[in-house]
TORKOL-4160 file (C-alpha; in steps of 0.2 Angstrom, whole numbers, padded with zeros to 4 digits, m for minus):
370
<pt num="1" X="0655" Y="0496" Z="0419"/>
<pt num="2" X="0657" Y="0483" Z="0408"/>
<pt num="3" X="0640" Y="0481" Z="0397"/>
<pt num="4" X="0647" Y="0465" Z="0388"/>
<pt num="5" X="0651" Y="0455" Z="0403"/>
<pt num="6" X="0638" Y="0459" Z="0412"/>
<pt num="7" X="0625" Y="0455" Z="0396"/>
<pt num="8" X="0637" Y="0439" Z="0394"/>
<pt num="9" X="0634" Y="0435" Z="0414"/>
<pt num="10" X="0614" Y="0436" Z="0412"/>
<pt num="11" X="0613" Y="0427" Z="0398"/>
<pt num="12" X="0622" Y="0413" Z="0404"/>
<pt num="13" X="0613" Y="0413" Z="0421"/>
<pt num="14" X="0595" Y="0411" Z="0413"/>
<pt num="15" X="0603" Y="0396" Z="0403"/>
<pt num="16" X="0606" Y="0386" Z="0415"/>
<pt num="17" X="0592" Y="0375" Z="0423"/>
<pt num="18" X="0587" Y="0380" Z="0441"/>
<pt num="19" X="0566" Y="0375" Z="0443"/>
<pt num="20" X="0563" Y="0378" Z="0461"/>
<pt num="21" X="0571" Y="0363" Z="0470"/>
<pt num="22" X="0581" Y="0359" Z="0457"/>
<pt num="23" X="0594" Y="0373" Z="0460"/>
<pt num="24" X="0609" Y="0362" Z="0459"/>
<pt num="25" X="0617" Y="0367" Z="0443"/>
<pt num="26" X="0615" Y="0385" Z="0446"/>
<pt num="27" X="0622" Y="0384" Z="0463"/>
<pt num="28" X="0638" Y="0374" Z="0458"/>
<pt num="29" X="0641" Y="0389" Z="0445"/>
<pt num="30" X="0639" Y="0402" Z="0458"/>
<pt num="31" X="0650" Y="0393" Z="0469"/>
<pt num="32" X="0665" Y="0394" Z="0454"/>
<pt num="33" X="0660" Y="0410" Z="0452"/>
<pt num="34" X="0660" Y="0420" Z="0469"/>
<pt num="35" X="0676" Y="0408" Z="0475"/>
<pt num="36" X="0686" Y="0414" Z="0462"/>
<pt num="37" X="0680" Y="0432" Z="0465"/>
<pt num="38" X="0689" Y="0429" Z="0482"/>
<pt num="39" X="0673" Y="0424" Z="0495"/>
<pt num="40" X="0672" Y="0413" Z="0507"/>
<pt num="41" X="0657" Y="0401" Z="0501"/>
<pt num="42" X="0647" Y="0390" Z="0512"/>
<pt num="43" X="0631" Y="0380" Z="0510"/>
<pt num="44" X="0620" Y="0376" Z="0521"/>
<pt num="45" X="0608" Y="0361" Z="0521"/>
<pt num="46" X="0592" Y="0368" Z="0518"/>
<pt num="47" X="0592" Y="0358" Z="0503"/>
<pt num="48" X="0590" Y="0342" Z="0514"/>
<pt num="49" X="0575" Y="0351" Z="0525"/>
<pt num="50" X="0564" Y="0356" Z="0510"/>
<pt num="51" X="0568" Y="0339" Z="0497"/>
<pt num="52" X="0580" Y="0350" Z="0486"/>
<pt num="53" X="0596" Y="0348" Z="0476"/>
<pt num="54" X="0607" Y="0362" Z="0485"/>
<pt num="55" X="0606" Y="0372" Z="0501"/>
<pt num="56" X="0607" Y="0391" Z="0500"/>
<pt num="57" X="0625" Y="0399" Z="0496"/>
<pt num="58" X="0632" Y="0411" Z="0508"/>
<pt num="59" X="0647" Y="0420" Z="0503"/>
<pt num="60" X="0659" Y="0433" Z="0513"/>
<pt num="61" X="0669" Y="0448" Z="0510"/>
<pt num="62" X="0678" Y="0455" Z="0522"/>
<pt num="63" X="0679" Y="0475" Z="0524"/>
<pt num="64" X="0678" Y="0488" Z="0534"/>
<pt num="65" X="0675" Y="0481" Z="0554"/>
<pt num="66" X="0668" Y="0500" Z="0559"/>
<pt num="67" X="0655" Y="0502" Z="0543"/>
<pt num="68" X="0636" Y="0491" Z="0543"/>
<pt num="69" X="0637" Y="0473" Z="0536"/>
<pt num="70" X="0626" Y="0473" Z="0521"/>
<pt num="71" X="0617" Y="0455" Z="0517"/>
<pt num="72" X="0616" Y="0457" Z="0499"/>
<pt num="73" X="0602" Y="0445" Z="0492"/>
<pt num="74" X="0593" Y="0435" Z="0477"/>
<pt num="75" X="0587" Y="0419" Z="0473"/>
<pt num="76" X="0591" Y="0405" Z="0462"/>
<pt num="77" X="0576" Y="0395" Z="0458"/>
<pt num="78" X="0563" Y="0399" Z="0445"/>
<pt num="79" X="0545" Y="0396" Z="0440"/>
<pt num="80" X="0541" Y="0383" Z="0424"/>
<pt num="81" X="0541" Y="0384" Z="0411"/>
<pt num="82" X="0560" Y="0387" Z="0415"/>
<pt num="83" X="0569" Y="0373" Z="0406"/>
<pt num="84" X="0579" Y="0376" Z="0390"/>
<pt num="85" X="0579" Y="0393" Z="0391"/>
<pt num="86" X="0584" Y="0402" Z="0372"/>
<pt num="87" X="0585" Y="0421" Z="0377"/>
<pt num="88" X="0586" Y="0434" Z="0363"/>
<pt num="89" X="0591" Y="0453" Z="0363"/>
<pt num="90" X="0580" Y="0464" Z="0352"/>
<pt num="91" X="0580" Y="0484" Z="0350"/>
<pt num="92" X="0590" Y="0484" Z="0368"/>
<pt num="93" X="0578" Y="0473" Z="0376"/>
<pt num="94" X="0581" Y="0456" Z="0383"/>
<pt num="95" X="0567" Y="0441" Z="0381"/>
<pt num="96" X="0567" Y="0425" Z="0380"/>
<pt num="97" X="0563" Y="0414" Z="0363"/>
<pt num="98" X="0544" Y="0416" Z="0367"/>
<pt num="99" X="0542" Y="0394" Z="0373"/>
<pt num="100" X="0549" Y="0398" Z="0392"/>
<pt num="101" X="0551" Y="0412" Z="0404"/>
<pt num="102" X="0567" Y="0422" Z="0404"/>
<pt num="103" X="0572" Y="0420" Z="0421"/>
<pt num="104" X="0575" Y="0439" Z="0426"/>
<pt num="105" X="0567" Y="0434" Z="0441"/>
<pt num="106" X="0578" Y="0433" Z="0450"/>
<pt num="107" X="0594" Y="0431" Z="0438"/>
<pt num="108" X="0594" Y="0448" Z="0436"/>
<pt num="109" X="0598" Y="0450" Z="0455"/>
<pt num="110" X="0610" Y="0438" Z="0455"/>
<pt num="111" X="0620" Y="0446" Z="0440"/>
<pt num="112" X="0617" Y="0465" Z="0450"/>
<pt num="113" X="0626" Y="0456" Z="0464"/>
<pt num="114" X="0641" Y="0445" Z="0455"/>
<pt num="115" X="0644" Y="0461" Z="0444"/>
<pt num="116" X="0646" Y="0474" Z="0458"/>
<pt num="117" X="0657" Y="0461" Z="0468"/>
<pt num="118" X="0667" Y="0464" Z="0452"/>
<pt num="119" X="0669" Y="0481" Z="0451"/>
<pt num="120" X="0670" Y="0483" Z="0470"/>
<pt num="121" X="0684" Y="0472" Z="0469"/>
<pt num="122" X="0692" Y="0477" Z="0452"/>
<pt num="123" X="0693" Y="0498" Z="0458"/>
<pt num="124" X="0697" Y="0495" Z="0476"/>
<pt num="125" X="0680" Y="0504" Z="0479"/>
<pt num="126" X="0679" Y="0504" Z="0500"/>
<pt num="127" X="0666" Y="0495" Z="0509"/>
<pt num="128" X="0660" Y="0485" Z="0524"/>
<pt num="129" X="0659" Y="0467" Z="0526"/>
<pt num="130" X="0648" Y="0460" Z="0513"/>
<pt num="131" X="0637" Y="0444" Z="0515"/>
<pt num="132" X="0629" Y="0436" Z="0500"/>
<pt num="133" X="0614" Y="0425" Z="0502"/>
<pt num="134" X="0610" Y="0415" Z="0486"/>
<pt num="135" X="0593" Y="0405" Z="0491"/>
<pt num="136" X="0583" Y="0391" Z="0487"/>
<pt num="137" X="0564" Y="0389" Z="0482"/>
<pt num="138" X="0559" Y="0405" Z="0485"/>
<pt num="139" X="0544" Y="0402" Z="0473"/>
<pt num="140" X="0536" Y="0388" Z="0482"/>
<pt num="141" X="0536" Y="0396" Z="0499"/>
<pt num="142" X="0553" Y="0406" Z="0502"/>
<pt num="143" X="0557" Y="0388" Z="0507"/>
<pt num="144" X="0578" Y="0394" Z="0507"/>
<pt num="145" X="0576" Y="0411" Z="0518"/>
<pt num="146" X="0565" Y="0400" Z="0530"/>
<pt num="147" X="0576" Y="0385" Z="0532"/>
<pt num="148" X="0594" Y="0398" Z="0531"/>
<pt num="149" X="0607" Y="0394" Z="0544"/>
<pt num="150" X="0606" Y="0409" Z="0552"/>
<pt num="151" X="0621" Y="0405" Z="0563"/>
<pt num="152" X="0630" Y="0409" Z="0546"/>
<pt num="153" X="0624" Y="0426" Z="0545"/>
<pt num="154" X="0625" Y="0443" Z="0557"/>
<pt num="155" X="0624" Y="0457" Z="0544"/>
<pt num="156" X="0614" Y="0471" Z="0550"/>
<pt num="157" X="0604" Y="0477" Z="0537"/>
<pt num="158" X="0599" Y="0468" Z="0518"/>
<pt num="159" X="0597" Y="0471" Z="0501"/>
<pt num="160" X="0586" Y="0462" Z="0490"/>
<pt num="161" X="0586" Y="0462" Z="0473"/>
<pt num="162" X="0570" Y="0455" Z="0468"/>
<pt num="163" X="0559" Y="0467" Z="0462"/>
<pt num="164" X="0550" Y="0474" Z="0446"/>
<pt num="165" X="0547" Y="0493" Z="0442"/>
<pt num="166" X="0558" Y="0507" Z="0439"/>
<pt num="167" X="0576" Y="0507" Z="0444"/>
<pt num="168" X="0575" Y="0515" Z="0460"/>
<pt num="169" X="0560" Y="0508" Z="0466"/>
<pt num="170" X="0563" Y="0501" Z="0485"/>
<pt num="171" X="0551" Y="0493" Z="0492"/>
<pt num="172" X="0548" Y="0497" Z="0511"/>
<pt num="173" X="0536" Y="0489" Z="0515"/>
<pt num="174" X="0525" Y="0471" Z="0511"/>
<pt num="175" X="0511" Y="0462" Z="0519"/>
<pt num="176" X="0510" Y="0447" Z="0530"/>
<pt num="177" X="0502" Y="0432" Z="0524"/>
<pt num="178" X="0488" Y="0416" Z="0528"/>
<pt num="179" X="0486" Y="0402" Z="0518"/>
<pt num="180" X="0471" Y="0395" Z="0521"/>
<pt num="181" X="0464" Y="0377" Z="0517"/>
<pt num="182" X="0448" Y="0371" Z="0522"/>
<pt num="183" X="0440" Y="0354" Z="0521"/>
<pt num="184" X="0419" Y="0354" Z="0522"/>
<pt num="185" X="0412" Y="0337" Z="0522"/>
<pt num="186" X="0397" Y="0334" Z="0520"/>
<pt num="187" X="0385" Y="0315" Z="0518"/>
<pt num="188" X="0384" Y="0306" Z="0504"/>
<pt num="189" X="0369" Y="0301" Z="0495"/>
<pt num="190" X="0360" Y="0298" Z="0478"/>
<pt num="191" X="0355" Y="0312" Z="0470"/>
<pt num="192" X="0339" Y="0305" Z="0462"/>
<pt num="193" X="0333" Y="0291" Z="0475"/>
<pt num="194" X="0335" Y="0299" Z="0490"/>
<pt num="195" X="0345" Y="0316" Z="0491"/>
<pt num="196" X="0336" Y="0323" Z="0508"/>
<pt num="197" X="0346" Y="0311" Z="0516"/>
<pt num="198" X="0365" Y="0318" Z="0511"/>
<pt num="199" X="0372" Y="0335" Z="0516"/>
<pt num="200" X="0379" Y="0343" Z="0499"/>
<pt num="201" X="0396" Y="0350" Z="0502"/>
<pt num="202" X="0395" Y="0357" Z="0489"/>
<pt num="203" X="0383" Y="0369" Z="0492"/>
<pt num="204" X="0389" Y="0374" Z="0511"/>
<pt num="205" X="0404" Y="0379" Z="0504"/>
<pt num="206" X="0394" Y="0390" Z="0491"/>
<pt num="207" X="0383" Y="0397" Z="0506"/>
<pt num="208" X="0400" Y="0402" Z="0516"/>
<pt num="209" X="0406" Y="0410" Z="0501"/>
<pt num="210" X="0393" Y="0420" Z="0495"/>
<pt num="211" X="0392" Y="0428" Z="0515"/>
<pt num="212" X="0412" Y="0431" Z="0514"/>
<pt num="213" X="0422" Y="0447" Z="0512"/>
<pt num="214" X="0434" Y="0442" Z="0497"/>
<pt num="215" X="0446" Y="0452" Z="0487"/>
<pt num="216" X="0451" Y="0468" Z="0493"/>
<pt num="217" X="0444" Y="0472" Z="0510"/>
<pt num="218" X="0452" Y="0491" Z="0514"/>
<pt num="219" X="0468" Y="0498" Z="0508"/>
<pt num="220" X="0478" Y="0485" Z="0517"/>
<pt num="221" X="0471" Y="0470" Z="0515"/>
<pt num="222" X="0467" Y="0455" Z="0500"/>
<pt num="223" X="0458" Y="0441" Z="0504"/>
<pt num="224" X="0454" Y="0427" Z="0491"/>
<pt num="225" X="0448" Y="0408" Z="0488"/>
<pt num="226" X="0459" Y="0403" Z="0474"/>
<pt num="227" X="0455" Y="0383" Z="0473"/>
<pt num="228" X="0441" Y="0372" Z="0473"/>
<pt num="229" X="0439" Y="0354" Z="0472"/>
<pt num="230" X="0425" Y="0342" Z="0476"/>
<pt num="231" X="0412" Y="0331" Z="0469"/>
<pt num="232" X="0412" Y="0314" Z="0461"/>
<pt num="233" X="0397" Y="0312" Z="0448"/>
<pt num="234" X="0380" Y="0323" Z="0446"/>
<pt num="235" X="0371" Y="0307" Z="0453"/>
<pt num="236" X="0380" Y="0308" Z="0469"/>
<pt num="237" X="0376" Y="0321" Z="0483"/>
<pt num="238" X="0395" Y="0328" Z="0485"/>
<pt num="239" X="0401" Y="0325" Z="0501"/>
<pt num="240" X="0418" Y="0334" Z="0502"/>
<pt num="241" X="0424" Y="0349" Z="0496"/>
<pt num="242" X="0441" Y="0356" Z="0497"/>
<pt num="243" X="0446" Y="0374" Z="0495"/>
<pt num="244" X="0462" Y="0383" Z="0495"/>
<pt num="245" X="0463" Y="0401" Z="0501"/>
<pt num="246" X="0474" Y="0417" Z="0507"/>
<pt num="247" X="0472" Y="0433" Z="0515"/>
<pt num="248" X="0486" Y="0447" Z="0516"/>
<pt num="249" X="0486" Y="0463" Z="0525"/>
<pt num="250" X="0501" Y="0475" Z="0529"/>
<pt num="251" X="0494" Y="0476" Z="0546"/>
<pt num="252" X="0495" Y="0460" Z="0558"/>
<pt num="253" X="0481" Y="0465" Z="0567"/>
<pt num="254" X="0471" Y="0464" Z="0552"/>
<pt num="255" X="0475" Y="0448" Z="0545"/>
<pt num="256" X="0470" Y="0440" Z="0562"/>
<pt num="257" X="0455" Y="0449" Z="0559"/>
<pt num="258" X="0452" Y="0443" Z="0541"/>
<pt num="259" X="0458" Y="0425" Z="0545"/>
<pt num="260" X="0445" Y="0424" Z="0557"/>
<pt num="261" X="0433" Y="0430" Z="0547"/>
<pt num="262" X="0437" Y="0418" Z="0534"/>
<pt num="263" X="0435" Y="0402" Z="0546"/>
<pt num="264" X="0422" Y="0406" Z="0556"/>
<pt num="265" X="0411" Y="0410" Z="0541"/>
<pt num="266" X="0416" Y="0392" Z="0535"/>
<pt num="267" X="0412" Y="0386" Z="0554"/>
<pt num="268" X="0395" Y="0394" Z="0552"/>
<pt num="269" X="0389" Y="0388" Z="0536"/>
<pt num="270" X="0393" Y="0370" Z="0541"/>
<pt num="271" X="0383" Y="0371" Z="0556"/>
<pt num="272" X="0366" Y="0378" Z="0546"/>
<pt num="273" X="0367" Y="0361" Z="0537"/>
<pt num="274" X="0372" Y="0350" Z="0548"/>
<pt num="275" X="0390" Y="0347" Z="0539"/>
<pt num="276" X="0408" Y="0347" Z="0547"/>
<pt num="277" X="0423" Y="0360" Z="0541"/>
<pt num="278" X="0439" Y="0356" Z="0545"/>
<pt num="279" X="0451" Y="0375" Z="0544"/>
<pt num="280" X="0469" Y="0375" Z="0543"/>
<pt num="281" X="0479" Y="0391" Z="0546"/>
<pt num="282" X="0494" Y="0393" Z="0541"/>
<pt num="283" X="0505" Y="0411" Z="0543"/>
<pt num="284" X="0518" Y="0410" Z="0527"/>
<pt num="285" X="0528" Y="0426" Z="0531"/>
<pt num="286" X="0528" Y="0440" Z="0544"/>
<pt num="287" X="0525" Y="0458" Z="0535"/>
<pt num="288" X="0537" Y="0472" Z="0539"/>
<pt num="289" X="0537" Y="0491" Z="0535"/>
<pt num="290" X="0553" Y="0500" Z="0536"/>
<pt num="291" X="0551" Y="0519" Z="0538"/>
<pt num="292" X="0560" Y="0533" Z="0528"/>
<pt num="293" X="0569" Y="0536" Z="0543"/>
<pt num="294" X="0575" Y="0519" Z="0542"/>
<pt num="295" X="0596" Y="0519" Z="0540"/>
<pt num="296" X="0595" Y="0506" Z="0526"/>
<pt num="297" X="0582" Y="0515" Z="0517"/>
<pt num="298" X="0591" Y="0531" Z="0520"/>
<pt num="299" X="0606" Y="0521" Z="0514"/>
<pt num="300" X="0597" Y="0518" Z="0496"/>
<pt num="301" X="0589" Y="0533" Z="0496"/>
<pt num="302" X="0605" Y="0541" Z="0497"/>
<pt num="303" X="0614" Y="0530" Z="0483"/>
<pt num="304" X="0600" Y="0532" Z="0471"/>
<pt num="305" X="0601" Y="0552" Z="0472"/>
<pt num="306" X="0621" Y="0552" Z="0472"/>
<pt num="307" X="0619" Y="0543" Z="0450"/>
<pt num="308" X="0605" Y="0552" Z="0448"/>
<pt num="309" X="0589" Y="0539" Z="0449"/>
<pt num="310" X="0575" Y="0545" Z="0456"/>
<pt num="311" X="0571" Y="0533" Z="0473"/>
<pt num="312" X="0552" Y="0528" Z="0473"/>
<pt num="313" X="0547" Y="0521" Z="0491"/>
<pt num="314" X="0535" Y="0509" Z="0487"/>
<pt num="315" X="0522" Y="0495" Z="0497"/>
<pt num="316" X="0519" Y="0478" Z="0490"/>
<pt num="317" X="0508" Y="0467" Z="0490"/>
<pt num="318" X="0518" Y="0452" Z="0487"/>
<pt num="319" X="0530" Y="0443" Z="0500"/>
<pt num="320" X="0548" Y="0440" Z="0495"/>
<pt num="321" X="0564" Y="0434" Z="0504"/>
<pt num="322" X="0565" Y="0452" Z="0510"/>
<pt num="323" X="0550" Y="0448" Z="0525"/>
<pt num="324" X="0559" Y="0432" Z="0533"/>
<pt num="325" X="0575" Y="0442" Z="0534"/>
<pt num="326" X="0564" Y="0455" Z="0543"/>
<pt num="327" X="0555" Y="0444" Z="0552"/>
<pt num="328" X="0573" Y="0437" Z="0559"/>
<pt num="329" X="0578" Y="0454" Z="0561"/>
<pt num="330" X="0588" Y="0459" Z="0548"/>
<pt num="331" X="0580" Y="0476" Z="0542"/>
<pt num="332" X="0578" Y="0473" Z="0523"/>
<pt num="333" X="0573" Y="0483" Z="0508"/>
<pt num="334" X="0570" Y="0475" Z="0491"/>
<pt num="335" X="0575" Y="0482" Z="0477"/>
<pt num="336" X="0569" Y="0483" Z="0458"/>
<pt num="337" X="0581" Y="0476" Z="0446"/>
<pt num="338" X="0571" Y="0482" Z="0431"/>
<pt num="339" X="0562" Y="0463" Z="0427"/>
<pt num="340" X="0545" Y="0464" Z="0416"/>
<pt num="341" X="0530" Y="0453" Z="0414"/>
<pt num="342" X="0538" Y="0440" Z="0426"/>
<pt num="343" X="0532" Y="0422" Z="0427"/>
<pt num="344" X="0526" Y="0421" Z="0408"/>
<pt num="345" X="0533" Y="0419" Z="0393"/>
<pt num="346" X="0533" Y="0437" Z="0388"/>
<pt num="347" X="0545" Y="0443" Z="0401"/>
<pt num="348" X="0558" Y="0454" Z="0396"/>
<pt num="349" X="0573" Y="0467" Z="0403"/>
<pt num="350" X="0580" Y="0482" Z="0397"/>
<pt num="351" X="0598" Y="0481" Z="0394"/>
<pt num="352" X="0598" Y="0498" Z="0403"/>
<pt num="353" X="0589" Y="0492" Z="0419"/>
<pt num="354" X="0603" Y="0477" Z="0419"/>
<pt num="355" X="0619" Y="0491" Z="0419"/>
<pt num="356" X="0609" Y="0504" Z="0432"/>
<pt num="357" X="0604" Y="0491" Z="0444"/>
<pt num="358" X="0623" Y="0487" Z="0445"/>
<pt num="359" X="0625" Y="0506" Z="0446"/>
<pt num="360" X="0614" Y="0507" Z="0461"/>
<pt num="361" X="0620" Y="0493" Z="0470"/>
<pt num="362" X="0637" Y="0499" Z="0468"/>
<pt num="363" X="0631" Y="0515" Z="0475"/>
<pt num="364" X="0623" Y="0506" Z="0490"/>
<pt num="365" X="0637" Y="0496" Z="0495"/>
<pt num="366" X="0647" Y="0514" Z="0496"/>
<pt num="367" X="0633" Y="0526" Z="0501"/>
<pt num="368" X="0635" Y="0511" Z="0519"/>
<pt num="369" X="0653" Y="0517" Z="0520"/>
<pt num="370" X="0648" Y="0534" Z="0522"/>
């Protein structure tokens, strides 16, 4: 491998600009860069769906007809602060300036990706058809992998680069989740000349929480109410509050459970005072669990083993573009790229983990030849 240019490739990855819905810079480099490593690149319009500046990037590479298509996958956009970002190398360790993030997540995939195209293509290595999946807003929602063209895409297993840990780690499973926003509304009235005559939404919506099952309710499920807004001044009995919630479980069965928990506890509490909820329940991602006996896990297992990095199965509790490829049907792992401390401004990435995460998708890709 070459450490230089794949050190140079990061580095000028996490300079350019690319705040989720604003991908359009980054997307136009990747173009150049996968049409000059021979792909066939298409976009497709999820930009126009979600109010972005570019649709995913999907990019071909013929090979062997007999062997699995491999989806190999990352994402372009970033969280803020993600503008103007300086990054630094110290003691073999990449980080950013200390004002931004680094934008590892997910630039480290996207380099895993460019660089073993690279080398698959610069030693004749043998592999199957190859798709690449660039996305989209995959921190407000995993707006890209929702609104893919999936006419554009037939492979039948995934790899997704964008996880943190050791390299190795592959991630098997990850949960389904709810997003949950509830509006309670209650009367208004003054709080000192005739309060008996208002219906404080304000405290329904403390009654229903205190009575809830929050935070983590059994090995597979998280529930939690992460937002509240309401109230206009102390001498006004508040008459709407507005909370914003989630629940997560690796079990669907669960979720519903949880879900319906959630609202009905809401429902309840409104009717002991007279006050009106309104629920909305919305179902952001499927979960999926992927078993060792799995072929693409087997496939990563495999490849780890054959460069000698130890492969850690792991569940997740985080959703990633890795569950709507499932949820589509395309069995998909994720896989760590070594990124630390992401979404603040102390995240950082070993130089190391950058050149074995190439190792190891390498080692993938040829393991699926197998």
């Amino acid at each position: 491998m070459n450490q230089e240019r794949i050190i140079k490739q990061f580095l000028e990855l996490v300079q350019i600009d690319s705040i989720s819905k604003e991908e359009g810079k980054v997307a136009d480099y990747l173009v150049g860069v996968l049409e000059e490593l021979g792909l066939e690149v298409t976009r497709d319009d999820a930009g126009k769906k979600v109010g972005g500046e570019t649709g995913n990037i999907i990019a071909k590479l013929a090979g062997d007809a007999t062997k699995p298509k491999l989806l190999l996958s990352a994402h372009m956009d970033t969280v803020t602060p993600g503008r103007g970002i300086k990054p630094i190398i110290k003691d073999g360790v990449i980080y950013s300036e200390g004002e931004t993030i680094l934008a590892s997540d997910d630039k480290a995939g996207i380099t895993t990706i460019l660089e073993a195209l690279r080398l698959i293509k610069e030693n004749d290595i043998d592999h199957g058809a190859l798709e690449v999946v660039f996305t989209i807003g995959e921190e407000v929602g995993l707006l890209g992998a929702k609104n893919l063209d999936y006419s554009l895409v037939d492979a039948d297993f995934g790899i997704a680069f964008d996880s943190g840990g050791e390299i190795g780690t592959i991630v098997t499973q990850a949960p389904s989740q709810d997003k949950i926003n509830v509006k309670v509304i209650g009367k208004a009235a003054h709080a000192g000349m005739n309060p008996s005559s208002g219906i404080n939404a304000i405290k329904v919506a403390s009654v229903a929480l205190s009575n809830m099952k929050l935070g983590q309710i059994d090995e597979d499920t998280t529930a939690n109410i992460g937002v509240i807004r309401g109230g206009q001044a102390t001498n006004i009995v508040p008459d709407l509050v507005e909370l914003e919630g989630e629940a997560r479980s690796l079990r669907v069965d669960k979720l519903d459970r949880q879900t319906e928990h959630m609202a009905d506890i809401f429902e309840r509490s409104a009717a002991k005072f007279n006050a009106k909820v309104e629920i909305d329940v919305e179902r952001m991602y499927p979960a999926f669990d992927l078993s060792r006996n799995s072929q693409i896990v087997d496939i990563a297992v495999k490849a780890a083993r054959a460069i000698e990095i130890k492969p850690l199965l792991q569940s997740t509790g985080g959703g990633s573009d890795a569950n709507i490829f499932n949820g589509k049907g395309i069995p998909t792992i994720n896989i760590s790229v070594g990124m630390t401390d992401v979404h603040s401004i102390d995240e950082n990435i070993k130089v190391d983990d950058l050149l074995n995460a190439v190792k190891f998708c390498v080692s993938m890709i040829r393991e699926a030849t197998r």
